[in-house]
Backbone bond lengths (Angstrom), bond angles and torsions (degrees), N, CA, C in turn:
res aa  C-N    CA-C-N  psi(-1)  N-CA   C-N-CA  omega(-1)  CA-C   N-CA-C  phi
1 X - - - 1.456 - - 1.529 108.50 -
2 X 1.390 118.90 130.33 1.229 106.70 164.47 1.136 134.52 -124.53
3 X 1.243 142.88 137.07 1.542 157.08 -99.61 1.490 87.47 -153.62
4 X 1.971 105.50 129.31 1.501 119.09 175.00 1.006 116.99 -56.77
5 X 1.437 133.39 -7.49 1.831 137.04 169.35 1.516 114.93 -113.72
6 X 1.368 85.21 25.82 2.015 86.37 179.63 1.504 89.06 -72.25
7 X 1.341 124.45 165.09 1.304 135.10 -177.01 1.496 99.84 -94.47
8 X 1.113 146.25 161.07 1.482 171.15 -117.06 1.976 100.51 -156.29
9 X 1.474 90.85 -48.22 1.799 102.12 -162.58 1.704 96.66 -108.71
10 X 1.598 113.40 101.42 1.128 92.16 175.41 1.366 138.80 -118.62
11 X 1.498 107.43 34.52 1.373 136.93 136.22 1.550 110.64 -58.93
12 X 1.064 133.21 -53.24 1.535 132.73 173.82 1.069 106.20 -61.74
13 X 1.265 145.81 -45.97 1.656 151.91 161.65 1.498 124.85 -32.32
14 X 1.595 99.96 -63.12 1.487 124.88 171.03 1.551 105.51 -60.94
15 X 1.945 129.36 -52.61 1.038 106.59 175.29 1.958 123.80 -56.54
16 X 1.403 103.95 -52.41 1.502 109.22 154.21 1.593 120.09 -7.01
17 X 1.386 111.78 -80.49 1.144 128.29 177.14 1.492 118.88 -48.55
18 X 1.559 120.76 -68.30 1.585 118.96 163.18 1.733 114.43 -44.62
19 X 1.001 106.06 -17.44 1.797 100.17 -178.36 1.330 111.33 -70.41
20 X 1.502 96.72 -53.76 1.657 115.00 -169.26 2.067 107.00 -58.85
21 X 1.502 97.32 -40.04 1.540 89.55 -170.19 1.379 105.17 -86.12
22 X 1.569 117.22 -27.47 1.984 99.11 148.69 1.000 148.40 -30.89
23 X 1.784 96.92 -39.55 1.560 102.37 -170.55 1.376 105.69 -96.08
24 X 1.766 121.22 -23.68 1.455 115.40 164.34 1.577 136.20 -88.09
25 X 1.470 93.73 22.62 1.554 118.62 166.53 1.665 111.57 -92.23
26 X 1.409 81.83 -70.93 1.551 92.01 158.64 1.412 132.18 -7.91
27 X 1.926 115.27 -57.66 0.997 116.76 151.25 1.748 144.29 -77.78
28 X 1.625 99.35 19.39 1.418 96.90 169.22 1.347 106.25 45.88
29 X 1.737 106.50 -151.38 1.262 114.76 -153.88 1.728 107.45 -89.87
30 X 1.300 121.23 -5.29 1.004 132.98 177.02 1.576 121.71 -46.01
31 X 1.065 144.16 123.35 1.729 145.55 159.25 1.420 111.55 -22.06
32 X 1.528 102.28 103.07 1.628 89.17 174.12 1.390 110.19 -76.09
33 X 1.842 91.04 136.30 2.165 92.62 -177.09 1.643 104.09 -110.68
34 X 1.515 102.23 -136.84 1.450 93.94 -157.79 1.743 97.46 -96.27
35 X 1.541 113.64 -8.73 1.560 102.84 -175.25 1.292 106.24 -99.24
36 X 1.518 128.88 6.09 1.692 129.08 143.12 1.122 95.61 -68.66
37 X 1.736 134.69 -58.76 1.592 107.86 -141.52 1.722 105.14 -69.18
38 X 1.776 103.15 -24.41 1.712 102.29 -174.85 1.341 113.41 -78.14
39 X 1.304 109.49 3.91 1.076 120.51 -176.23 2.201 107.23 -86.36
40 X 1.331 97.82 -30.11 1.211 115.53 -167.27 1.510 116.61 -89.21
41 X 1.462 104.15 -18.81 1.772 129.37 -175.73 1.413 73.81 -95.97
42 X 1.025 141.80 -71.16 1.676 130.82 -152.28 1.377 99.47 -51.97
43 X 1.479 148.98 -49.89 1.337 158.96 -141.68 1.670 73.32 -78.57
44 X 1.514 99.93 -78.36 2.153 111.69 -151.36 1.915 83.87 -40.17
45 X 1.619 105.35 -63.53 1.554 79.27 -150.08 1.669 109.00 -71.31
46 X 1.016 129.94 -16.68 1.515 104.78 -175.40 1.352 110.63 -96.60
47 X 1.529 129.22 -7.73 1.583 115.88 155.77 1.634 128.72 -90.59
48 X 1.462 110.36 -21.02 1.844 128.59 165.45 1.576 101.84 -75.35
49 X 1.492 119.90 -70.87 1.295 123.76 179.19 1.523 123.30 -4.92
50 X 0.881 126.97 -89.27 1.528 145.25 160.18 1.628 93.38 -11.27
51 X 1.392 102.23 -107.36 1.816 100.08 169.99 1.156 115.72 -19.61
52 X 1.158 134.66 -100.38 1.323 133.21 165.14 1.733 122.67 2.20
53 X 1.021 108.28 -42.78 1.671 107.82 -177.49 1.495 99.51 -103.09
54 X 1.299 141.77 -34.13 1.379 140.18 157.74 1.440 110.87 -40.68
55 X 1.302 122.54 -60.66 1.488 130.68 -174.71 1.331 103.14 -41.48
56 X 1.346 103.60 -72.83 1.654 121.02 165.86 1.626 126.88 -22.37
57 X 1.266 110.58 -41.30 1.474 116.01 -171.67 1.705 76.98 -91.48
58 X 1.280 151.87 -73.20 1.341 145.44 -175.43 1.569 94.15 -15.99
59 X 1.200 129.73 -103.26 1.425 145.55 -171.56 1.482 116.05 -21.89
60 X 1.586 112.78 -31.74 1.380 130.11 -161.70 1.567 77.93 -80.47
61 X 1.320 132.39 -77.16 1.524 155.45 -140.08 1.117 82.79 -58.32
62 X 1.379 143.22 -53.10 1.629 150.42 -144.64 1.512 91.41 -86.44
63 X 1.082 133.00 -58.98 1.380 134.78 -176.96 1.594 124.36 -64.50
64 X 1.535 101.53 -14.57 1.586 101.59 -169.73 1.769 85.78 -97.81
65 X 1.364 126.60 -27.31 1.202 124.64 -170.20 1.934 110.85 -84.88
66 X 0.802 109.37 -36.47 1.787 108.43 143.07 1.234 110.22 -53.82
67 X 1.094 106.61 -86.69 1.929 96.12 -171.03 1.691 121.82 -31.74
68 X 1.369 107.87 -38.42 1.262 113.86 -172.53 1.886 105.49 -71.28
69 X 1.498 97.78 -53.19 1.798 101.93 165.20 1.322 93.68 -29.32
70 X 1.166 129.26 -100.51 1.440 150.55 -153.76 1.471 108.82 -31.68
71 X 1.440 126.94 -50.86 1.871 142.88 172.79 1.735 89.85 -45.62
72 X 1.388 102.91 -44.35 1.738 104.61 -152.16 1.834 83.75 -66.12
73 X 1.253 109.28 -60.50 1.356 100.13 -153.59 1.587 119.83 -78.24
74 X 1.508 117.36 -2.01 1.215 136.85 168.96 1.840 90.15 -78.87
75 X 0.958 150.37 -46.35 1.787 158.19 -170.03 1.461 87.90 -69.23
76 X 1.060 131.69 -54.08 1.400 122.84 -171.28 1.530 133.35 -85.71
77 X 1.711 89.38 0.52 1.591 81.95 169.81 1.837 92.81 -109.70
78 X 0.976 111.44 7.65 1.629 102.73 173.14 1.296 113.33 -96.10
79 X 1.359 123.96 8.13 1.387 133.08 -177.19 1.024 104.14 -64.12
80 X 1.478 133.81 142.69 1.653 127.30 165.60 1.658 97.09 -86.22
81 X 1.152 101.81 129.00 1.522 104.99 150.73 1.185 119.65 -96.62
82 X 1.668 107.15 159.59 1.713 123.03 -157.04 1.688 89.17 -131.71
């Protein structure tokens, strides 16, 4: 199944992934609290992030360039012809 935040790069994914179970090894047997989990949002967003907002501007670009098709061809049927 694939999911609108599946990663594209999945070398960037896989590093992602080995980070996160480093750092929740790291804590052994200890209670993970809230400065592991921010610890774990810090990993997603500053190694996904990037991707994540690139993809985004992709999709944006794709959508403004339809829309813009569409202005064009809505302009051209309002043309007067002579």
């Amino acid at each position: 199944m694939i999911r609108k935040w599946d990663m594209h790069d999945e070398q960037v994914k896989r590093n992602c992934l080995d980070e996160i179970i480093a750092r929740i090894e790291e804590q052994g047997d200890a209670a993970f609290g809230r400065i592991a989990a921010q610890d774990i949002v810090d990993i997603v967003a500053s190694r996904l992030g990037p991707q994540i907002f690139n993809d985004t501007i992709d999709e944006v670009k794709k959508m403004l360039e339809k829309k813009l098709a569409d202005l064009e061809v809505d302009l051209d049927v309002l043309r007067v012809l002579s």
